[in-house]
C-alpha positions, -999 to +999 in steps of 0.1 A: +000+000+000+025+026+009+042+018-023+012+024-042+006+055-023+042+068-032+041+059-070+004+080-072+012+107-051+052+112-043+043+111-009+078+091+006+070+052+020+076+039+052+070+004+062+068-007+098+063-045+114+046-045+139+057-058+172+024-072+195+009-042+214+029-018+196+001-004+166-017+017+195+016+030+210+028+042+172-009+053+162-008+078+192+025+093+183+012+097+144-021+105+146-016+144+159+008+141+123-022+127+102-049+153+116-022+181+107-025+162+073+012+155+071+014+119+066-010+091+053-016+059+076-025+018+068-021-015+081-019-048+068-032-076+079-014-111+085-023-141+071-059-155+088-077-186+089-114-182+067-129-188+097-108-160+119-114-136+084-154-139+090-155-133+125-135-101+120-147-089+089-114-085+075-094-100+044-065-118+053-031-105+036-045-076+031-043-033+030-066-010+047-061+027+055-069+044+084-098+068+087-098+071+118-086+069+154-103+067+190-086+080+216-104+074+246-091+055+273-108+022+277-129+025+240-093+029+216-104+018+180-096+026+147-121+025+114-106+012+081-112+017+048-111-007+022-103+014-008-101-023-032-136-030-025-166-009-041-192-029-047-203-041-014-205-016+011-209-036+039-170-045+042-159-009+028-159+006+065-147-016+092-143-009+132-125-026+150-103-028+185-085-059+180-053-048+170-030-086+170-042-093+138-027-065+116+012-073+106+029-039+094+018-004+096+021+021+064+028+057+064+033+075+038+055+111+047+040+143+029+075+158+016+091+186+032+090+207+006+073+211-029+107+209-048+119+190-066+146+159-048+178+156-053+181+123-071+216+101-074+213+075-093+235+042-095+238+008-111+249-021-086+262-039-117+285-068-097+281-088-062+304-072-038+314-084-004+337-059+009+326-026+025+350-007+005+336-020-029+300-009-023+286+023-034+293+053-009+274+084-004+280+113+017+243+127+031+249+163+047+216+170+064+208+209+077+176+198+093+160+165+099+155+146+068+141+115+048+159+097+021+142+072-001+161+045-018+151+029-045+149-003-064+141+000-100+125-026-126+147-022-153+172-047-163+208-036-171+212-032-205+240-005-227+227+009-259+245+009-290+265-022-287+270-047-320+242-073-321+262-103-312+274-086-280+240-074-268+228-117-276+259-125-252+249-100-227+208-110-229+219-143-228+246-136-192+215-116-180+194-144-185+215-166-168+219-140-141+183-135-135+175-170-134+197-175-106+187-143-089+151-155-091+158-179-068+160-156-038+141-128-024+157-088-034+176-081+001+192-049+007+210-039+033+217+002+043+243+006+068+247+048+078+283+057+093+296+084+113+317+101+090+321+122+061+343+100+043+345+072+025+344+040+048+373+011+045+364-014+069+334-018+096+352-009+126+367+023+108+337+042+122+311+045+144+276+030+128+244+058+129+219+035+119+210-003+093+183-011+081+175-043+063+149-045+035+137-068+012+111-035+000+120-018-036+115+011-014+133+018+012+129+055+037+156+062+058+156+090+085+183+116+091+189+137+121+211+171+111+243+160+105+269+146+081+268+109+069+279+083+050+259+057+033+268+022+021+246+004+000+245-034-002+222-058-023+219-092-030+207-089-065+223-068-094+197-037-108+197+003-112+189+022-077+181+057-074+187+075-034+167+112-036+168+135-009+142+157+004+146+190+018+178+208+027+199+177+020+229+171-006+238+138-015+272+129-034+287+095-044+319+092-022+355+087-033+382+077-007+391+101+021+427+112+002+437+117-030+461+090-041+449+054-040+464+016-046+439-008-053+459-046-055+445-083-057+465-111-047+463-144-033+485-168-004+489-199-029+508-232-014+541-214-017+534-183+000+509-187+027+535-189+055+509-180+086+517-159+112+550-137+123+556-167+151+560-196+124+591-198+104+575-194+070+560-159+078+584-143+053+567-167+028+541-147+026+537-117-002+557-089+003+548-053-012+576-024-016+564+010-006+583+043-012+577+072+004+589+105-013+574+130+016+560+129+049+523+112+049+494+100+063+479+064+050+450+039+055+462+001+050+433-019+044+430-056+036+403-079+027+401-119+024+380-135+002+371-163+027+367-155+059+401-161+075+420-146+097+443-117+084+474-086+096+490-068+083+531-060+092+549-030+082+586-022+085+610-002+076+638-012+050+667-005+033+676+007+003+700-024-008+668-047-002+649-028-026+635-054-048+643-084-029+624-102-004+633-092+029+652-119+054+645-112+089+616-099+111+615-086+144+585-076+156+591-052+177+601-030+149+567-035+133+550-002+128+519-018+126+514-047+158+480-056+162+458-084+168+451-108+138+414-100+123+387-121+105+385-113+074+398-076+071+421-053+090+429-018+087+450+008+098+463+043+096+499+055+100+521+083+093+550+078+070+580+095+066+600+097+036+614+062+031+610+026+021+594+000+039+584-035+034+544-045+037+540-084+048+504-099+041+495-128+057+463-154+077+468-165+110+472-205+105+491-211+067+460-213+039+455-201+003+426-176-003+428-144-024+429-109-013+422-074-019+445-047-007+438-013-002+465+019+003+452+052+005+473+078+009+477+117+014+503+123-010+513+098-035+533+064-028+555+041-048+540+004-043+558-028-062+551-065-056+581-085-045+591-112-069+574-144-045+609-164-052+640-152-046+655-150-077+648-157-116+655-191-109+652-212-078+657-247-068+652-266-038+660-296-015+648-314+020+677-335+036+670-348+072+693-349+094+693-380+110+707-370+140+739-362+122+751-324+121+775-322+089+766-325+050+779-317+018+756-308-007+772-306-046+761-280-072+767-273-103+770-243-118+765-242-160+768-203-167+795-179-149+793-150-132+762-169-114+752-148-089+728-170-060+715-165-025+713-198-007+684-195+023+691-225+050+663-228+073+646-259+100+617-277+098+601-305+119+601-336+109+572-339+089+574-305+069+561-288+093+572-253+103+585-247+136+572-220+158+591-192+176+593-215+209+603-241+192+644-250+200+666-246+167+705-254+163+727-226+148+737-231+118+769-222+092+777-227+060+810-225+036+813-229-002+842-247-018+855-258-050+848-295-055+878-302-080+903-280-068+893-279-025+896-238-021+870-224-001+847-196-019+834-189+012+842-198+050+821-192+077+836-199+111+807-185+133+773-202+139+741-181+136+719-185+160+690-166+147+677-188+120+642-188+134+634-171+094+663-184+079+703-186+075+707-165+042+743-165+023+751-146-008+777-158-036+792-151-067+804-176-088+827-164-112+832-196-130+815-230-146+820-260-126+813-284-096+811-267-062+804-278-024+779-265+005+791-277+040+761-271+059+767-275+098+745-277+126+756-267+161+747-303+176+740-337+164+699-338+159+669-346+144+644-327+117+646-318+083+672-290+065+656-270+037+680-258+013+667-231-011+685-211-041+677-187-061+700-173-085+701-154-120+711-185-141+697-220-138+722-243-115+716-280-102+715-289-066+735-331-065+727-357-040+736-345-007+761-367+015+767-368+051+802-360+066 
């Protein structure tokens, strides 16, 4: 009905379920309203038995308006009209006190003013899960105001297209609609705090939400200024007008510069959490700051696991190569992990840092990743392996702390970093409390015996890794000595990347 009412006369829909006992409690708030001819009123009934329908005189699943209202204590009754039925005069004009049977209540606003709305219309042409993806709208509200949402009939169509392309749309549409039919329009309006565009649901304090499955939609304002996100189910044009002193524009992000990047964790590089040793496994972005600025870091996962973000500082000569060590501490960013998104906002001073993506336990899903910035920043991808070329190897160790492992070397002037790290027997990862052995390693000549490389010390920190970097100069057979600190069990990983291809040999224990 209030539909109806809105499509004949403008005046702007409301509709209300009703609570038990709550018609008479609304109907004395709106009636002063309705006698000052401001609004329209109706209620519809719920579903009744034939039986309960002839006793009361009333059509079950069905709209009446309200004529009129009695408010005297201990005689409270209303009189309906039912405008559908002309014929039999009888059941035009019903009275009646019994107020359970009547499921929603319909007003219909007169608008504030005879002019004409401010209208914004949009086209939710894809399904979109994340908050940042929906369509924004800033409301700025002088007084008290209604906005009216709206969801249109028509299909999505572009004019002017070749023939063959608009039969591959029809026929997408088609598809589309078919599967769309199988569920009721839902729409969801969530109103935020803020005057900007919103990132995440925690960025800002929620006004108001309403949930709909109504094409129309009335949302009320208090002075003030808003933003609107707009969610839906199904695909379609909307329309959000405004009424009275309101303005109404489609949002951008809150600063001027903005990095928009998709990704994913595949089985390489979803290393999990800072406290397993795979973290730096996960994707690794560059950023470059030329100037002082403020930023908003905001990611999304495509399933709903949990995700953080880590952000430090780092030098110049890693710029372009995966970064090999992480101390928390030194995070700028240190916060709890987060299902599904997380977000944050730091300042930035001129420099480069090193973003780290990653889910709480080790999984692949996709991801979207968000940078927003005041003034503009450099952002690169770091190549997921370490090198153009990478090879690998598992040896365990068999409680045995010495091995040689051969390679060979088929271009010069090879240039490889070889990363040593500990896993569990099994593959698995260790975790930051778990005990690990220092390590060393040295490089030798096979033929000739002379050491490329010697390293006397053992590292102790290879919780992320033991990284060496070498050169070789020439073609030929050449020698890892891989130690461990003490005789032990587990497995050694042995990774190298490097600018030409190179074979890793059987490895033998010493």
């Amino acid at each position: 009905m209030a539909n109806d009412t809105y499509m004949l006369s403008g005046w702007l829909p409301e509709i209300i379920k009703l609570k038990q006992g709550s018609l008479p409690i609304l109907l004395k708030k709106l009636w002063p309203l309705k006698k000052l001819g401001k609004l329209v009123l109706g209620v519809g009934t719920a579903q009744l038995s034939t039986k309960l329908s002839m006793e009361l005189n009333l059509i079950s699943e069905h709209d009446y308006l309200i004529i009129d209202f009695n408010l005297e204590e201990g005689n409270e009754c209303i009189t309906l009209k039912n405008s559908w039925l002309t014929p039999d005069m009888k059941n035009r004009f019903i009275t009646t006190s019994d107020y359970s049977q009547f499921k929603y209540l319909y007003i219909n606003w007169k608008p504030y003013s005879l002019a004409d709305p401010t209208v914004e219309n949009f086209i939710y042409s894809e399904r979109k899960k994340n908050l940042a993806d929906l369509p924004q709208f800033q409301i700025t509200a002088m007084d008290e105001c209604h906005i009216l949402l709206e969801r249109h009939f028509s299909t999505l169509t572009k004019d002017n297209q070749p023939l063959e392309q608009q039969q591959q749309q029809q026929q997408q549409q088609q598809q589309q609609q078919q599967e769309q039919q199988q569920q009721q329009p839902w729409t969801k309006i969530t109103v935020y705090d803020s005057e900007y565009k919103v990132l995440a649901p925690t960025q800002c304090p929620i006004v108001q939400i309403l949930e709909t499955n109504n094409r129309l939609q009335l949302i009320k304002l208090k002075p003030g200024i808003y933003t609107m996100a707009i969610w839906s189910n199904k695909l379609g044009n909307f329309s959000l007008s405004s009424f009275a002193n309101t303005q109404i524009r489609k949002l951008q992000s809150q600063y001027n510069f903005t990095h928009k990047i998709h990704g994913a964790w595949n089985s390489d590089t979803c290393g999990g959490n800072w406290t397993l040793s795979t973290f730096l496994n996960n994707p690794q972005y560059e950023i470059y700051a030329s100037e002082p600025t403020l930023a908003t870091l905001c990611i999304y996962t495509e399933r709903d696991d949990a995700v953080n973000i880590h952000l430090v500082h780092s030098d110049n000569f890693a710029v372009g190569k995966r970064i090999c060590q992480f101390h928390l501490e030194k995070s700028l960013i240190n916060e709890n992990y987060n299902q599904a998104f997380q977000l944050y906002s730091v300042q930035l001073q001129p420099g480069y840092y090193r973003l780290i993506v990653s889910t709480y336990q080790p999984c692949t899903n996709a991801y979207s990743l968000i940078l927003n910035s005041l003034a503009e920043l450099s952002v690169m991808k770091v190549p997921d392996s370490m090198a153009l070329y990478s090879t690998s190897t598992k040896v365990p160790w068999n409680n045995k702390n010495r091995l040689k492992l051969p390679i060979t070397v088929d271009t010069a002037n090879t240039v490889a970093t070889i990363k040593l790290s500990h896993l569990q027997t099994g593959n698995f990862p260790l975790r930051h409390t778990d005990y690990r052995p220092g390590m060393r390693c040295s490089i030798f000549n096979a033929i000739t015996k002379q050491p490329l490389q010697i390293n006397e010390a053992f590292d102790n920190d290879t919780f992320y890794g033991l990284y060496v970097d070498q050169k070789f100069a020439s073609t030929g057979q050449y020698i890892l000595l891989i130690e461990r600190f003490e005789i032990g069990t587990g497995i050694c990983h042995v990774e190298i990347g490097s600018n030409f291809k190179l074979q890793i040999e059987q490895a033998q224990f010493v």
